[in-house]
C-alpha positions in Angstrom: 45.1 54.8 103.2 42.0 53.1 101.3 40.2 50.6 102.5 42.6 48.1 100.1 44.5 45.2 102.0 47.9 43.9 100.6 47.8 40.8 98.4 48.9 37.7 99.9 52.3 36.5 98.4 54.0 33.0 98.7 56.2 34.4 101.3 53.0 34.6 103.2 52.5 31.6 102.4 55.4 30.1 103.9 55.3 31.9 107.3 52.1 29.2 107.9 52.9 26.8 110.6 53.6 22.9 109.5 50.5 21.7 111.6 47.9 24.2 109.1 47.9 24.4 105.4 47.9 27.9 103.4 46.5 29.0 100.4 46.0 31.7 98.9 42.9 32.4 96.9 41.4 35.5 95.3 44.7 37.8 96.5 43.5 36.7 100.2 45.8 34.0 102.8 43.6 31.5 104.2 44.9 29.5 106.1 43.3 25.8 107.8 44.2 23.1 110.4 44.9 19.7 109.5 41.8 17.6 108.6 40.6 16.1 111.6 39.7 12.5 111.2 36.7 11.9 109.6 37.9 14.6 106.5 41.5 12.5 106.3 39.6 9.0 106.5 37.7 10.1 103.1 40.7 11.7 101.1 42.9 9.1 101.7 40.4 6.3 101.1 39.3 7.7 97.8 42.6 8.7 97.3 43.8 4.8 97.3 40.7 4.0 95.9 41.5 6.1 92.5 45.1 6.0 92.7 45.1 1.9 92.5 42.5 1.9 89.6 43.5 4.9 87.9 46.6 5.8 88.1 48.4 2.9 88.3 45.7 0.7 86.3 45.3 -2.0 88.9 41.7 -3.1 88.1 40.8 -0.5 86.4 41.7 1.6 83.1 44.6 3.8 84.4 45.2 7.1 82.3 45.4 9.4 85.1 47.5 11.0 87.3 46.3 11.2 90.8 47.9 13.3 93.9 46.9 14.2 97.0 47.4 17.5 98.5 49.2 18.7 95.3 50.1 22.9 95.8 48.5 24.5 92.6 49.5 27.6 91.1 46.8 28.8 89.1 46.9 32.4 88.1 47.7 34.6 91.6 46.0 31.9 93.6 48.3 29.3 95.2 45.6 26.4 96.2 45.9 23.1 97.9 42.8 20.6 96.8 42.7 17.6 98.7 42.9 15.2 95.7 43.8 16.4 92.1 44.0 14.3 89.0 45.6 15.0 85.4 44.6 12.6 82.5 47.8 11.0 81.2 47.2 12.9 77.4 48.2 16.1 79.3 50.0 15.5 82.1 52.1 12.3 80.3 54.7 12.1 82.9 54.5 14.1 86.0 57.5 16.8 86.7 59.8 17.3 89.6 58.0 20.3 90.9 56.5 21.5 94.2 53.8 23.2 92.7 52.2 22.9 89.4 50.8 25.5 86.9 48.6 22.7 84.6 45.8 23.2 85.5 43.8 19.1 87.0 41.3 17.6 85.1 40.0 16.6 88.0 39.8 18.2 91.8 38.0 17.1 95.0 37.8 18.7 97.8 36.6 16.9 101.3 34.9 19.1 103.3 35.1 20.0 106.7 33.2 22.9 108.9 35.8 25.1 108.6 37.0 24.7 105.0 33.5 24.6 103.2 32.5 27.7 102.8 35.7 28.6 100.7 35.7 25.3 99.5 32.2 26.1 98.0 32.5 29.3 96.8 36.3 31.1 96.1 37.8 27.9 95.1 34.8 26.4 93.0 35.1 30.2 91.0 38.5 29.5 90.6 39.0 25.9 89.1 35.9 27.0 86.5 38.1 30.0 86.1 40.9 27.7 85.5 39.3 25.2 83.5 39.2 21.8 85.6 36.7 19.7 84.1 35.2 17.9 87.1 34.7 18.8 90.4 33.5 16.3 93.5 33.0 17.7 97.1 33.0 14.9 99.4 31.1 15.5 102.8 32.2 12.8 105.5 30.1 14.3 108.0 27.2 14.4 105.9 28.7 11.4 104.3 27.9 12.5 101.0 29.3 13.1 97.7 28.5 16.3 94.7 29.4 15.8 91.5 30.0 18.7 89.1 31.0 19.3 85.5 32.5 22.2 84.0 29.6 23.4 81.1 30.6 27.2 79.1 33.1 28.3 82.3 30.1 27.6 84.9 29.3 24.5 87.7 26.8 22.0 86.3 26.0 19.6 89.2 25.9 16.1 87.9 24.2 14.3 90.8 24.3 13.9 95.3 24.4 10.7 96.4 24.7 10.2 100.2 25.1 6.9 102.8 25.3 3.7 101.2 25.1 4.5 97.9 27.0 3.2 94.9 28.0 5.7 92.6 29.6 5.7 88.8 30.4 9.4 88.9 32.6 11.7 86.0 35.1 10.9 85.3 35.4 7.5 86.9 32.7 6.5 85.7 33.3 3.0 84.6 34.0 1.4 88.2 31.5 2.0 90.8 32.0 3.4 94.3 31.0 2.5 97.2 30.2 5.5 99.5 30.7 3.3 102.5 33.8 2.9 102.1 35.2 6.5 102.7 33.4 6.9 105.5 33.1 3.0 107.3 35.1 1.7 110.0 
């Protein structure tokens, strides 16, 4: 036999335990623990954060359509950001689905020592493969946030901010966030 593994399949994918979560990128199964809880603090703080502003247009503009944890099908990779966003033009109502093939307009992925690396480098090639606009990597150990921007198929980084800071960062640009609160007490 050649040195060729088998790709993963989504029946790998559901042999993963409930307590990890699967994906499967580049034809390989990776599969992670549940954040611990610095990583869940951030997604689900900027998670309500956008979701409140804009996806249901409380204080802010609205227009989007923001999950967490949504499972994305994009070409053979099955892939599970921590926060994913559609604008409403192309995502106008969202379907009854567990996974979706439309590609986000928007992903973030909070980082945590065991997830970054593939976080970084499989899954950034993939989303500019699959044409997702923006691209934030939030850091709650490092309590930092990267910006990116999707420029002819390739990562431009728009800006680091770290600590306190107050950020207006594509494409949520027009309300400002504070950094603090993803990662305060």
């Amino acid at each position: 036999m050649s040195g060729s593994r088998r790709k993963a399949t989504y029946e790998d994918l559901e042999t993963v335990p409930p307590n990890c979560v699967g994906e499967i990128v580049d034809g390989e199964l990776y599969v992670s623990p549940r954040p611990a809880s610095p990583r869940a603090r951030a997604a689900i703080r900027l998670g309500t954060w956008l979701e409140g502003r804009f996806d249901q247009g409380e204080g802010g503009p609205g227009g989007w359509v923001i999950l967490f944890e949504p499972e994305l099908h994009l070409g053979d990779d099955a892939l599970v950001p921590d926060l994913a966003g559609w604008c409403r033009e192309r995502m106008p109502e969202m379907p009854h689905t567990a996974a979706f093939t439309l590609a986000p307009d928007w992903i973030c992925e909070v980082l945590s020592p065991s997830t970054a690396v593939l976080d970084r480098e499989k899954k950034m090639k993939a989303y500019a493969r699959e044409g997702v606009n923006h691209l934030w990597l939030v850091d709650p150990l490092q309590t930092s946030l990267e910006t990116y921007r999707l420029e002819k198929r390739r990562w431009s980084r728009q800006g680091h901010w770290s600590g306190e800071a107050t950020v207006h960062a594509e494409p949520f640009a027009m309300l400002p966030l504070k950094l603090t609160s993803l990662w305060g007490r």
